[in-house]
N, C-alpha and C positions, 0 to 999 in steps of 0.2 A: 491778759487781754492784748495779745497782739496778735499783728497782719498779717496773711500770709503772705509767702515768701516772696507774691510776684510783683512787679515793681508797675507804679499805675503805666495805665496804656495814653497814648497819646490822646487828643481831640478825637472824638467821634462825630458824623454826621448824626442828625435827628434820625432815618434809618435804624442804623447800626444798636440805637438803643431803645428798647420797647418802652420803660418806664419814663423818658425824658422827650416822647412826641410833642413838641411844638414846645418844646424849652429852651433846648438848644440851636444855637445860630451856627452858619457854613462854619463858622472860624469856632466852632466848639466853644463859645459862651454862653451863658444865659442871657435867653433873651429877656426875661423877666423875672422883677425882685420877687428875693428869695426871703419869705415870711414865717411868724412864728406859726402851729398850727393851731395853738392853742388862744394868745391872744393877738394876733395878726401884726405884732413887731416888725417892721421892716431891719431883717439882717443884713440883705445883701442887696444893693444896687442893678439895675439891669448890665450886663459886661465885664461885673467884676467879679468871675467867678469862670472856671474851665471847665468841662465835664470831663471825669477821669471815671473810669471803672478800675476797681478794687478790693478785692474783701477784708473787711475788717470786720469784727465782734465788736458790736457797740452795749453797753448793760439795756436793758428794758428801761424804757420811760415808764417813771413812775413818781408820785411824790414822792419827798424827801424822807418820811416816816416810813414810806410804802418799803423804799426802796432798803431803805437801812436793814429792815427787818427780817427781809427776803436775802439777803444777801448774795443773790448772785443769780444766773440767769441773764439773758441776752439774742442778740437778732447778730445774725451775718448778714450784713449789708455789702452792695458789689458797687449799684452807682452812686456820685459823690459829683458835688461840687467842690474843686480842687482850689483851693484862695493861696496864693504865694506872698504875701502881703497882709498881714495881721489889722495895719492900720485901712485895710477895704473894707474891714466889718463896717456896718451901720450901728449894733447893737449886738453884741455876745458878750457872752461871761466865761469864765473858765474855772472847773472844779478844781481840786487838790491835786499833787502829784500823783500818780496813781500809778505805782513804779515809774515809768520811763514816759508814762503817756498823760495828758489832760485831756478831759472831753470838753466840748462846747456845749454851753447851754444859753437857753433867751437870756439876756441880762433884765429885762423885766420882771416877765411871771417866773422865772428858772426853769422853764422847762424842758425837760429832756434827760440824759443827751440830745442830741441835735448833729454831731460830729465828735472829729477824732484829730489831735494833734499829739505828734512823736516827738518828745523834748531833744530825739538824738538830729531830728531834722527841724532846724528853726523857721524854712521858710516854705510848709506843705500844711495848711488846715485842713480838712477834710468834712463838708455837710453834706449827710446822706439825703438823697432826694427823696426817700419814705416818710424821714422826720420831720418838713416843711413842705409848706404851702407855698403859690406861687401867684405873682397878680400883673 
């Protein structure tokens, strides 16, 4: 489960990305907190979070039986809220090592993934914009 090769793009205008209309601010933040989809968790604060495009392989949301049992399976994900700063979350969890990688999940209900963090890079979280809601 790792990224391709390309390395995230800078800030994008609301424009530039289809899926993040009226999410993102001039300065390529979120304008608005970033929630769980399932039980409406506030993760992420309005500001504290970049928009990057990236592809990354995230496993399937699924319970935790679901998922065990299936073992493998997954979504390429391109857009992402970029978090450089662990302590910005409001509310995430993080699974097991997973070779080199942990995903993000709600620290409440678990659900997801939700995102992608690379152990070899300490200060890049990654929440796909597919797998959260927004208020």
């Amino acid at each position: 489960m790792e990224p391709a090769a390309s390395p995230p793009s800078p800030p994008a205008p609301p424009s530039a990305a289809p899926g993040s209309a009226g999410l993102v601010c001039a300065q390529g933040r979120n304008l608005r907190a970033v929630l769980c989809q399932r039980c409406g968790s506030r993760v992420l604060l309005p500001g504290a979070a970049t928009f990057a495009r990236r592809e990354l392989l995230l496993p399937a949301m699924r319970k935790k039986a679901a998922a065990a049992a299936a073992g493998g399976g997954g979504d390429v994900l391109r857009e992402h809220w970029l978090v450089r700063d662990m302590f910005s979350f409001e509310n995430v969890g993080f699974t097991r090592d997973v070779g080199n990688v942990k995903f993000l999940v709600c620290a409440d209900c678990e659900a997801g993934p939700i995102g992608w963090h690379c152990l070899d890079d300490k200060d890049s979280f990654y929440v796909a914009l597919e797998r959260v809601a927004h208020e």
